[in-house]
N, C-alpha and C positions, 0 to 999 in steps of 0.2 A: 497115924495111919499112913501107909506108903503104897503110895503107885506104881506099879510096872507100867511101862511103857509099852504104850499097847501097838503091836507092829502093823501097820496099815497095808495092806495091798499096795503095790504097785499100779497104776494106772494103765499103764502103757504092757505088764505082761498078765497075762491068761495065769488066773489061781493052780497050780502046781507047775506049772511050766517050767522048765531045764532053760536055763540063760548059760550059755558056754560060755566056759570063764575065759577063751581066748575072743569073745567078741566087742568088736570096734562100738565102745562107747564112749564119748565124748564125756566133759566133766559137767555138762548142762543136760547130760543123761539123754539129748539122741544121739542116733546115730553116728558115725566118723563120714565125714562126704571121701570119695571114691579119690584116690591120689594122685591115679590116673585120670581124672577128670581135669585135677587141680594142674595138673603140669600142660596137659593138652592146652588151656589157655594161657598158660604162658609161655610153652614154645609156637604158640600161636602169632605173638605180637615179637620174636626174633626169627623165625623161620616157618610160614605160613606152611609149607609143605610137611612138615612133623604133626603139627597144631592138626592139622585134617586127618591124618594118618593115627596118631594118639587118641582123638575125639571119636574117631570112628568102631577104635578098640576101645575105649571107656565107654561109648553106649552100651557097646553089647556086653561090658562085663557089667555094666549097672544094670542090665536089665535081666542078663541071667542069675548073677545074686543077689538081686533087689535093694542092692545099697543104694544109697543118696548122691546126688552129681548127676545123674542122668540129663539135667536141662542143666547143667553145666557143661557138661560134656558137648550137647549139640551148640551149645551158642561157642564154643571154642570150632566147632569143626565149622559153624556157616562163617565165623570171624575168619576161619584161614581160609574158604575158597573167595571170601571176599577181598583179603589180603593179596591174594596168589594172584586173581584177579586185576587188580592195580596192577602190582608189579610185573605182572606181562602186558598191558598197556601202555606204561612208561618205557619197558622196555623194547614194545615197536616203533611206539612215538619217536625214542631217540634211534632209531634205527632207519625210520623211515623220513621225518622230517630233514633232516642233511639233504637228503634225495634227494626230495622236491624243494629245494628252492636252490639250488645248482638251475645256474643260467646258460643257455650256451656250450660252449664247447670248453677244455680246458684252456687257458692261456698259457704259457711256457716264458719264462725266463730267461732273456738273455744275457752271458755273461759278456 
């Protein structure tokens, strides 16, 4: 006696459902995370100002095509105002600190 293999539904799609055969699936069968997401946090941590800029274009495309990365996307965009942040702190600090602690008036060199 032989068994065919009886084909099980799919979990995850709706009984006749159309699956595009151009759609982003993973080998673990979800979804693909958004690419733009994935890069937003890594130009995130070389130049905060992309990281915001890229993060802020991956929310709105994860949320207009409802792919995956959405809270990837926003923790790369809060890392780069936090980044961006810093690095214009350090950059008053050493702007400003020289400032103030200049004593006095210049002294000059005699030759």
């Amino acid at each position: 006696m032989t068994t065919t293999p009886s084909s099980a539904p799919d979990p995850g799609v709706a009984p006749g459902a159309q699956i595009p055969a151009d759609a982003a699936i993973s080998p673990g069968g979800g979804a693909r995370t958004s690419p733009l997401a994935i890069l937003a946090l890594l130009a995130t941590f070389f130049v905060p100002l992309a990281g915001i800029i890229m993060g802020h274009l991956a929310m709105a495309q994860t949320r207009r095509t409802g792919e995956p990365g959405h809270r990837l996307a926003l923790v790369a965009t809060v890392l780069g105002y936090i980044f961006t942040a810093i690095v214009l702190i350090v950059l008053v600090l050493v702007a400003v600190v020289p400032l103030l602690t200049q004593t006095g008036s210049p002294t000059y060199s005699k030759f």
